[in-house]
C-alpha positions as CSV (number, residue, x, y, z in Angstrom):
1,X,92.7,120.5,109.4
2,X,89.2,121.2,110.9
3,X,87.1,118.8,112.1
4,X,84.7,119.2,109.6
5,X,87.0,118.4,106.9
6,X,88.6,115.3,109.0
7,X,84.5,113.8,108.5
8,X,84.7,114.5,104.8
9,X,87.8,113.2,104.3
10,X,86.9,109.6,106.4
11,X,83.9,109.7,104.8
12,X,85.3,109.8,101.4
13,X,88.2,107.4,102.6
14,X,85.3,104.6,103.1
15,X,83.7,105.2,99.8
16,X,86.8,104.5,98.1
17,X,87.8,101.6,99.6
18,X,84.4,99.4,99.3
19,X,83.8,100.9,95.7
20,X,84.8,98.1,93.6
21,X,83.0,95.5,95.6
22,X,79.6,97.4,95.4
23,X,79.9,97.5,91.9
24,X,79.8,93.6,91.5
25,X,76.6,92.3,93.0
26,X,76.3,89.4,91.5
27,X,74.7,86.0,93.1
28,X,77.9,83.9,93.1
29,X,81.4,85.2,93.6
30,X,83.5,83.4,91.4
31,X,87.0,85.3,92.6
32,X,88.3,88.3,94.4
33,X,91.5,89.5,95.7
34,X,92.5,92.2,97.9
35,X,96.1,92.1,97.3
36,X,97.5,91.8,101.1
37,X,99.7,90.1,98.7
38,X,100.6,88.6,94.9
39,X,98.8,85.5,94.4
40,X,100.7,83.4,92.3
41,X,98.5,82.7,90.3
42,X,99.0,86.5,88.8
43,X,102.9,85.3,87.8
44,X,106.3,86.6,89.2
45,X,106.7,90.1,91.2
46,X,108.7,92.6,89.4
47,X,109.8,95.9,90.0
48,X,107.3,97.1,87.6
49,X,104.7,94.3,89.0
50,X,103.8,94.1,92.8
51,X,102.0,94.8,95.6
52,X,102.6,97.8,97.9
53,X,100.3,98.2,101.0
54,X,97.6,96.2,100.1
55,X,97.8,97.5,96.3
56,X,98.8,96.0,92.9
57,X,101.1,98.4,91.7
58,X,102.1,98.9,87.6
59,X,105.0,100.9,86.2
60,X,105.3,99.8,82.7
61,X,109.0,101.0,81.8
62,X,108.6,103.9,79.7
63,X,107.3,103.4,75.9
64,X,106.1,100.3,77.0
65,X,102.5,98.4,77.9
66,X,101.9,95.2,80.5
67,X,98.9,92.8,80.9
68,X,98.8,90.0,83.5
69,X,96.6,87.4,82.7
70,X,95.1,85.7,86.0
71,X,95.1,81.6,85.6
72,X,93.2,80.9,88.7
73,X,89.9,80.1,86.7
74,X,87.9,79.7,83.4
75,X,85.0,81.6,83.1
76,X,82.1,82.1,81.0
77,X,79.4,85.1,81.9
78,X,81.3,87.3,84.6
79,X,80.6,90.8,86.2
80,X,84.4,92.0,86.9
81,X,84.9,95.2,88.6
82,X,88.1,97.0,90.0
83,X,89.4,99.9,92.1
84,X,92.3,101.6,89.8
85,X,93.9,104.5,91.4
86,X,96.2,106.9,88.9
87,X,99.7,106.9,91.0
88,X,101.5,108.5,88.2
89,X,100.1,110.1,85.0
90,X,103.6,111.2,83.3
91,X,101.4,112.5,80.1
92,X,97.3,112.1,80.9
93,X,96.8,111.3,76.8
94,X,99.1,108.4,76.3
95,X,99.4,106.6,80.1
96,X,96.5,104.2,80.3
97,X,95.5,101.5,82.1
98,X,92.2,98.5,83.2
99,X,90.7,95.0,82.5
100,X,91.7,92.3,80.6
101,X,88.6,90.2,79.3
102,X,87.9,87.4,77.2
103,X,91.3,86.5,77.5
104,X,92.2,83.3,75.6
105,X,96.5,83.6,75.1
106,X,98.8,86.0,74.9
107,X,97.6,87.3,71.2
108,X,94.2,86.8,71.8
109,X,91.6,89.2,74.6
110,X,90.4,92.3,74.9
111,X,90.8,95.2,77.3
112,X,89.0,98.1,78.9
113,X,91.5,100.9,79.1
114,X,90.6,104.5,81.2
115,X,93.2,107.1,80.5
116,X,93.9,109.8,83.2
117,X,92.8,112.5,80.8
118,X,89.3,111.1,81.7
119,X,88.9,109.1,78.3
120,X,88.2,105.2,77.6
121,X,88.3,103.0,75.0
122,X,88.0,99.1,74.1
123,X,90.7,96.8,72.3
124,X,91.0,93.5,71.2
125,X,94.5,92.2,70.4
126,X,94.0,89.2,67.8
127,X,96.8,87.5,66.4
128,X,99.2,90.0,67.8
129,X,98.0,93.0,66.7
130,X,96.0,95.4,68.3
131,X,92.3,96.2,66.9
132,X,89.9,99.4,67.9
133,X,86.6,98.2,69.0
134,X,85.6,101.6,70.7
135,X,87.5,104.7,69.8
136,X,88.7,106.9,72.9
137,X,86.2,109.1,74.1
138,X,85.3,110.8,77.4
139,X,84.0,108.6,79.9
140,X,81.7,111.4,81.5
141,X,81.6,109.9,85.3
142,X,85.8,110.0,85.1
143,X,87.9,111.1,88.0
144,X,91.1,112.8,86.5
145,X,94.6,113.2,87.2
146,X,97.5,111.8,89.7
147,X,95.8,110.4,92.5
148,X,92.4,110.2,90.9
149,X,90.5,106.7,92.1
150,X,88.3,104.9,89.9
151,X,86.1,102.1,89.6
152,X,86.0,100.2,86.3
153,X,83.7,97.3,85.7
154,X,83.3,94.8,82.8
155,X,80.0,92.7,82.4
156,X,80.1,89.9,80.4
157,X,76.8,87.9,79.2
158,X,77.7,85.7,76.1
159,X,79.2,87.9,73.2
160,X,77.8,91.2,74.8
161,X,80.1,92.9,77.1
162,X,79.2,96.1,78.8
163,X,81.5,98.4,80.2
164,X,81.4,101.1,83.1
165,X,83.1,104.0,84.8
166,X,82.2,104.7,88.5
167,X,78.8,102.7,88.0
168,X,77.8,105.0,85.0
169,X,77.6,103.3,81.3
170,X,80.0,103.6,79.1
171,X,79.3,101.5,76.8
172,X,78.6,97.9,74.9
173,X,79.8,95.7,72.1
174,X,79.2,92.2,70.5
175,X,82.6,90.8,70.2
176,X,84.1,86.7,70.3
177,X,85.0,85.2,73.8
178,X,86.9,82.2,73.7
179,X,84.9,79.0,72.7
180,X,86.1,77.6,76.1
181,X,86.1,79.6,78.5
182,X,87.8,83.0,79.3
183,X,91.0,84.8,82.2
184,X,90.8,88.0,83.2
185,X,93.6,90.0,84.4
186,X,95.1,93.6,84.1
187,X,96.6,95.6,81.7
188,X,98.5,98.9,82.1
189,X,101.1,101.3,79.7
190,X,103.5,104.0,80.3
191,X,104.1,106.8,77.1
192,X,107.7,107.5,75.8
193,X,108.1,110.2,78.0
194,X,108.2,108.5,81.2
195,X,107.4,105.7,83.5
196,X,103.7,106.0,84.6
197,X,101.9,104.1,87.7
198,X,98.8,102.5,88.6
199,X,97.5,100.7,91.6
200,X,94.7,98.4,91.5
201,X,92.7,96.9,94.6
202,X,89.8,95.1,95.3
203,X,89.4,92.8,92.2
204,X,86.2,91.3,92.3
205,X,84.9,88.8,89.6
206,X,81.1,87.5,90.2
207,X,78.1,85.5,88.1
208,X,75.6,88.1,86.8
């Protein structure tokens, strides 16, 4: 490798790795984690669940999803942000992965998915079933593909929550956050053709 491209490549290193906590600039940091290990407060390590240099790493077995809901805190308005790096697409239209909001049990929250084909969507799971609140469509600012790094964000204000991809808008909705607060967490899925992989780093949750 020339030394030219050794410059790029630490420069681009750097970005990466102070990304998420850029993104969330908010006055009062409410939680972050860096995962230099599993808090416990994220549940019980798994094969499919834990942290692998300095990296939450999620392999859903194949065909199915997984969210982790975070019991550390409560919150109401919250500017959440995330690196997610694509360790394993298997199929780019049906692996998926992000952030758990207004998360009140295990029927009831919403998540912020990014699929490795570059598209995102919204969901909210209510009483056990799973409800479109934005249809899948490209997220323009998307990195694709195995190894692609992304930053996902999530700003809560009230019932408005805004959503964003590498610090570009992606879009809003008025939805219903729990009447007493809110968890975050993560959520990821693997398609019927294989087991696919995400990491997550740098979890930062702040007061906008």
């Amino acid at each position: 490798m020339k030394f030219g491209s050794i410059i790029v490549a630490l420069f681009a290193w750097i970005g990466a790795d102070s990304m998420a906590f850029a993104a969330c600039q908010g006055s009062t940091i409410l939680y972050q984690d860096s995962f230099d290990r599993l808090q416990p407060t994220w549940g019980t390590e798994t094969e499919s669940f834990k942290v692998v240099n300095s990296q939450l790493e999620v392999q859903p077995p194949a065909d199915t999803y997984y969210w982790s809901a975070n019991s550390a805190n409560l919150y109401d308005d919250i500017d959440m942000c995330v690196t997610m790096t694509t360790l394993a697409e298997v199929d780019p239209l049906e692996s998926k992965a992000g952030l758990v909001f207004w998360y009140g049990d295990a029927n009831n929250f919403y998540v912020f998915e990014l699929a490795p084909n570059g598209k995102a969507s919204v969901w909210r799971r209510q009483r056990g079933k799973w409800l479109a609140q934005v249809e899948w469509r490209d997220a323009e600012s998307a990195n694709q593909g195995d190894g692609a790094i992304n930053e996902l964000q999530v700003t809560t204000i009230g019932s408005k929550a805004t959503f964003y991809v590498n610090g570009q808008k992606f879009e809003e909705l008025e939805g219903s956050p729990p009447e007493n607060g809110q968890q975050i967490g993560i959520f990821a899925a693997s398609p019927p053709t294989g087991v696919a992989g995400f990491g997550f780093d740098n979890l930062a949750v702040t007061k906008p």
